[in-house]
C-alpha positions in Angstrom: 0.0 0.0 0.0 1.2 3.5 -0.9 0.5 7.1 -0.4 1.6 10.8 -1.2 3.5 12.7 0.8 1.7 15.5 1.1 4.8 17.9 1.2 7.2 16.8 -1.1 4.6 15.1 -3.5 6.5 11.6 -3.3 4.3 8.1 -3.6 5.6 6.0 -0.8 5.2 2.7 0.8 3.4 2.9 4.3 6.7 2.1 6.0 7.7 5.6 5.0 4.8 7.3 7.4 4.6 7.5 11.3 1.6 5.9 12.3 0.1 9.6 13.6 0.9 10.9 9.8 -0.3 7.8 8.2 -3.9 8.2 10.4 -4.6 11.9 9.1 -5.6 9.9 5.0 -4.8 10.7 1.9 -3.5 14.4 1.2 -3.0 14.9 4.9 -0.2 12.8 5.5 3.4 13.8 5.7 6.4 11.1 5.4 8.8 11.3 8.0 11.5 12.5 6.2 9.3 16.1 5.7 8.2 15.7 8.9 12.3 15.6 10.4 12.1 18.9 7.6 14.6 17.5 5.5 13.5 18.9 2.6 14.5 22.5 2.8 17.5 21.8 0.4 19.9 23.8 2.8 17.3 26.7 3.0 16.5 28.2 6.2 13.4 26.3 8.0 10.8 28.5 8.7 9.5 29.3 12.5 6.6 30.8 13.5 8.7 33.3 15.8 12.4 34.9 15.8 13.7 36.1 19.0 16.4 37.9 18.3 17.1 38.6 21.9 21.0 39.0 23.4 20.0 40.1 27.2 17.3 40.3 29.3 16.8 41.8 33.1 13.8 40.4 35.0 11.4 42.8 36.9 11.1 40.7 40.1 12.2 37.0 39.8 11.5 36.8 43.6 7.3 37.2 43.3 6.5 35.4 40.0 3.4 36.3 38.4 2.6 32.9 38.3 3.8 29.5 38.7 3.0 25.9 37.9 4.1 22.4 39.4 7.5 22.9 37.5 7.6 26.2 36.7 7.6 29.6 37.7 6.3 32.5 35.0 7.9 36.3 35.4 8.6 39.1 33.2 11.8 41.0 32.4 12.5 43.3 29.6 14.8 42.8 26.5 17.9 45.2 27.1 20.0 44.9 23.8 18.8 44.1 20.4 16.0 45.3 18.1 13.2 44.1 21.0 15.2 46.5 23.5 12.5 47.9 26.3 9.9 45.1 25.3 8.5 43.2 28.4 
């Protein structure tokens, strides 16, 4: 049994698909090699978000804002770099 990668248009054998990609069908489905983003041919990989960020002070580290079972969340600002002042 084969499918196309959705990405990089290639018919594959089923062997060639994680079993998450293989469940999403036909046209959904990725194979891993697109998946591992293999296929950018030495081109940078896209990101949703560049933080361009060199330093950073934190407001108060000692009263977080908030805090989990393994984590504790606080804010600084960006001191060098094109975010400089940005909390």
């Amino acid at each position: 049994m084969t499918r196309v990668c959705f990405a990089c248009g290639s018919d594959l054998p089923r062997s060639e698909f994680s079993k998450s990609q293989w469940s999403r069908g036909v046209g959904n489905s990725r194979c891993a090699e697109c998946v591992q983003e293999s296929h950018w041919d030495g081109a940078e990989k896209p990101t949703a978000r560049r933080n361009d960020s060199c330093a950073h002070d934190w407001d108060n580290w000692d009263e977080p804002d908030a805090e989990g079972c393994f984590r504790y969340v606080g804010f600084g600002r960006y001191t060098r770099s094109s975010r400089t002042g940005q909390r």
